[in-house]
C-alpha positions as CSV (number, residue, x, y, z in Angstrom):
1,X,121.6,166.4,194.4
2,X,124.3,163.7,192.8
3,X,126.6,165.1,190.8
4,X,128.0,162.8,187.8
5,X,131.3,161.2,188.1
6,X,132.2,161.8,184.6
7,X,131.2,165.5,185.3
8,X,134.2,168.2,183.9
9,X,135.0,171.1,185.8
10,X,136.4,173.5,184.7
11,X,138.8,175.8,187.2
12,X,138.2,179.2,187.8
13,X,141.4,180.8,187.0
14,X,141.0,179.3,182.9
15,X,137.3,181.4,183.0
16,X,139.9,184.4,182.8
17,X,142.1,183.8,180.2
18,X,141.6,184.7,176.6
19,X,143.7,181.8,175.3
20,X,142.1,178.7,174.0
21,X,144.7,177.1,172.6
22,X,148.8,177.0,171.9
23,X,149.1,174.8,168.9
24,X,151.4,174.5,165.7
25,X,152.9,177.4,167.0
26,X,150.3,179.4,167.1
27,X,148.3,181.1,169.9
28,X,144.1,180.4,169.8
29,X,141.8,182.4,171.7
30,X,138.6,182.0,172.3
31,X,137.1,184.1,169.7
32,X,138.5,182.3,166.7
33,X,141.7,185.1,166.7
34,X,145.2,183.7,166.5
35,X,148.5,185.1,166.3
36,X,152.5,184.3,166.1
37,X,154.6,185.6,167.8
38,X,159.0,186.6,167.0
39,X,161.4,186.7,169.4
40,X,164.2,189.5,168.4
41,X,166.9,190.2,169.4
42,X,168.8,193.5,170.5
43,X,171.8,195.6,169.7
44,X,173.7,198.3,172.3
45,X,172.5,201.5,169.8
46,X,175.0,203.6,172.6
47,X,178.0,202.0,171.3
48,X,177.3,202.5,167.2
49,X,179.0,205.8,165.7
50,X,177.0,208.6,164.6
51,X,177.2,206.7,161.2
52,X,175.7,203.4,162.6
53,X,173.0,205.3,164.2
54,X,171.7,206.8,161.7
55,X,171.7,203.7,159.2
56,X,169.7,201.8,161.5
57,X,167.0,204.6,161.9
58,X,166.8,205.0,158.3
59,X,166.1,201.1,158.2
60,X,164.0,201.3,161.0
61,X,161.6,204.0,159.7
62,X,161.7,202.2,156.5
63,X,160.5,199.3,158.0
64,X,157.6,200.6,159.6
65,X,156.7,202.8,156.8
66,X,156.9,199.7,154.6
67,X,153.8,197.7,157.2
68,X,150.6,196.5,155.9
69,X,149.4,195.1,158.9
70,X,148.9,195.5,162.3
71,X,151.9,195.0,164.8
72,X,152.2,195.0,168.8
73,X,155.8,195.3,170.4
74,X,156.2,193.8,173.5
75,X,159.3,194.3,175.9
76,X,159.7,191.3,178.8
77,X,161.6,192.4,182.4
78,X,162.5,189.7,184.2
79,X,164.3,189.3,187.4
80,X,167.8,187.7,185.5
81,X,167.3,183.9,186.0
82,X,170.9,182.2,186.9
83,X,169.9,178.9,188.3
84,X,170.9,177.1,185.6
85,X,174.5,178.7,185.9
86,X,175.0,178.3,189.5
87,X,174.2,174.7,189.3
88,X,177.0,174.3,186.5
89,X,179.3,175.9,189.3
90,X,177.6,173.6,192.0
91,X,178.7,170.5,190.2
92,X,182.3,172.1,189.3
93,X,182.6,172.8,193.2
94,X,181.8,169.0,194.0
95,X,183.5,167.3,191.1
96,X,186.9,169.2,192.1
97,X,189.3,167.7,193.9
98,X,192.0,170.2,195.0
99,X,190.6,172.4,198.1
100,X,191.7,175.5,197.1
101,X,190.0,175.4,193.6
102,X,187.2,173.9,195.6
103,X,186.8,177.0,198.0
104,X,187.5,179.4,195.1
105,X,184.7,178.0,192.9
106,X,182.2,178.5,196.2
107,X,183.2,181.7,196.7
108,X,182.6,183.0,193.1
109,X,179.2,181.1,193.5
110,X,178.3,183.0,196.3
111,X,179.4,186.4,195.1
112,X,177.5,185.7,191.8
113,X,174.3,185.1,193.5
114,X,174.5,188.1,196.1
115,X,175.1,190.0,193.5
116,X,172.3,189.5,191.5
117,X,170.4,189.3,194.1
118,X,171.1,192.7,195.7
119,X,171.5,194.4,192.0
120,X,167.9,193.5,191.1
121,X,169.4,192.5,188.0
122,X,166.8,192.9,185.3
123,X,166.9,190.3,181.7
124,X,165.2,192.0,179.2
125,X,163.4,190.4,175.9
126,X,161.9,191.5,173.3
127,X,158.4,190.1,171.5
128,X,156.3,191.7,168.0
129,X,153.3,190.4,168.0
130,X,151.6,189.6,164.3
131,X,147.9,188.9,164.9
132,X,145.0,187.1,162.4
133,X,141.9,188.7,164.0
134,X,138.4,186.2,163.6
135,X,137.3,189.0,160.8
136,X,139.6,187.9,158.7
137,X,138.0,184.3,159.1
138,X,135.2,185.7,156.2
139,X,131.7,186.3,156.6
140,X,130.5,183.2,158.0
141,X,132.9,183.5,160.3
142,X,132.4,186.9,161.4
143,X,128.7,186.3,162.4
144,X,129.2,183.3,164.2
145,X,131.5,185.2,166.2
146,X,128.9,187.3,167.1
147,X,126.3,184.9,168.2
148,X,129.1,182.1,169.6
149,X,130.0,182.5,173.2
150,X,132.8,180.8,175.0
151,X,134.9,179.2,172.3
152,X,136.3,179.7,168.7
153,X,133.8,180.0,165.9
154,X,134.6,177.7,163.8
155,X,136.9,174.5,164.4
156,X,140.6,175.1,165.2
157,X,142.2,173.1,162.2
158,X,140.1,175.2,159.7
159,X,141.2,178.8,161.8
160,X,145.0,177.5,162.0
161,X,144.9,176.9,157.9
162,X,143.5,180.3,157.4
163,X,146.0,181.5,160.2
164,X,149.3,180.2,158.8
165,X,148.2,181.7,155.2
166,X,147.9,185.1,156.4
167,X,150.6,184.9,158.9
168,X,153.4,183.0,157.4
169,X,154.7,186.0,154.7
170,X,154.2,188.5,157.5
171,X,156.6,186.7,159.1
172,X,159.1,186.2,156.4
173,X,158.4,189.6,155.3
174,X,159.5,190.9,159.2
175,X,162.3,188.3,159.8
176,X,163.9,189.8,156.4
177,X,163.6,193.5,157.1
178,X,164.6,193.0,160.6
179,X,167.8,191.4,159.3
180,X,168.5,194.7,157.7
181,X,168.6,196.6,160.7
182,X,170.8,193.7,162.5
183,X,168.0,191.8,164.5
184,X,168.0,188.3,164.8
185,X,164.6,187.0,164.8
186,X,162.6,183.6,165.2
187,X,159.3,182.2,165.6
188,X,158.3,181.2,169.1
189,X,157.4,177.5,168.9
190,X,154.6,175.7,170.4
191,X,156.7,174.7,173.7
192,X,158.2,178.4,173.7
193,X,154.4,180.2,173.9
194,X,153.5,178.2,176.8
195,X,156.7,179.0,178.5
196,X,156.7,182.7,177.6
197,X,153.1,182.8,178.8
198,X,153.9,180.9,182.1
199,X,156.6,183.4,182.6
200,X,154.5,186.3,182.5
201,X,151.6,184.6,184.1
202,X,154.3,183.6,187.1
203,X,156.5,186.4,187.2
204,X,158.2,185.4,190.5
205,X,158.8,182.0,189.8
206,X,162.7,181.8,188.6
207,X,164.3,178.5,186.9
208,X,161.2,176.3,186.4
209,X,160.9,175.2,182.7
210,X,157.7,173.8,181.4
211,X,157.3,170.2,180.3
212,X,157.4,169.3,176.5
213,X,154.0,170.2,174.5
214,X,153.4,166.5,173.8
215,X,153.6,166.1,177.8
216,X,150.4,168.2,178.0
217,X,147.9,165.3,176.7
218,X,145.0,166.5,179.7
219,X,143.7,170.0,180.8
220,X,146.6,171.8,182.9
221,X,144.1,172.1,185.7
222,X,141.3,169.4,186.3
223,X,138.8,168.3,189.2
224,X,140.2,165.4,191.1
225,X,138.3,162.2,190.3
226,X,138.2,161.0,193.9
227,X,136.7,163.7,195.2
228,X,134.1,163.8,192.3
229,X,133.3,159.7,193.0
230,X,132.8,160.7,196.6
231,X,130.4,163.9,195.9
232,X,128.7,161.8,193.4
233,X,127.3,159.5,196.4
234,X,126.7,161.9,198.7
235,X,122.7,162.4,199.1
């Protein structure tokens, strides 16, 4: 039997993953829930006083005690990625002129790189997670999530303005009480989700950034349209 040229087909691996879509910042999945996500930073607790310590708890458990909503901490290993540093040192080593300076430089390259290398060095980061669940899309949404299979409910532009209203205080509200405890936090864009989920998706791979979101105009993975012309004419 001929099978259409025009025919999409859609990869395996995709069948598996809950996301539908990464778009004006937001993560889609496929049954019409969406969430942002805040990257936050850390501080070295050990080397507060006694003093310091205890402020932060106090904040901390103020914080928590002060949520309405639901929450998910993540914490992010990763092997520490240093590519991008011993290229800088790479194009030092070349650009010098004096030999000394030029060993030197290669020599600090190297022991940089064994050393992470051996030491396992670990980078940590750290992820809350503030979800809109398809519930909260209303009644008509709820039963359509129900009966719908295989997609979001309703279309994506109406679920990302229902999103943002939801999820936009949460995360003033969260960016301001964190700030109290001296975090640092800021929404992941649209170009940081897909590299964060890349990253835990490819755990291994080290010093690959993704492409800009506009760059991703076509389905990550697609059928090759040779090989579909050619199975099209085969009897």
């Amino acid at each position: 039997m001929a099978l259409p040229a025009q025919k999409t087909i859609r990869a395996s691996t995709q069948e598996f993953l809950e996301i539908e879509d990464i778009k004006d910042d937001l993560v889609i999945t496929r049954n019409g829930s969406c969430c942002l996500i805040l990257q936050v930073s850390a501080i070295n607790f050990g080397l507060l006083s006694e003093e310091e310590q205890d402020a932060i708890i106090s904040a901390y458990a103020s914080l928590l005690n002060s949520l309405s909503f639901s929450l998910q901490i993540i914490i992010v290993s990763k092997r520490k990625d240093i590519s991008s540093y011993l290229a800088s040192l790479q194009r030092a080593e070349e650009k010098t002129v004096e030999g000394k300076i030029r060993e030197q430089i290669r020599k600090y390259r190297d022991f940089i790189e064994q050393t992470v290398r051996k030491s396992n060095v670990l980078d940590k980061n750290f992820y809350l997670v503030v979800p809109f669940f398809s519930l909260e899309l209303g009644p008509q949404g709820a039963a359509k999530v129900i009966v719908r299979k295989g997609g979001p409910p309703l279309p994506k532009e109406y679920i990302l303005e229902r999103a943002k209203t939801a999820l936009l205080p949460k995360r003033e509200f969260l960016i301001h009480q964190l700030s109290r405890i001296g975090l640092k936090a800021f929404q992941l864009n649209t170009e940081g989700l897909i590299q964060l989920f890349y990253d835990l998706y490819n755990p291994e791979v080290l010093g690959e950034r993704m492409a800009s979101a506009e760059d991703y105009q076509r389905p990550l993975v697609q059928a090759n349209q040779a090989t579909l012309e050619s199975e099209s004419t085969a009897p």
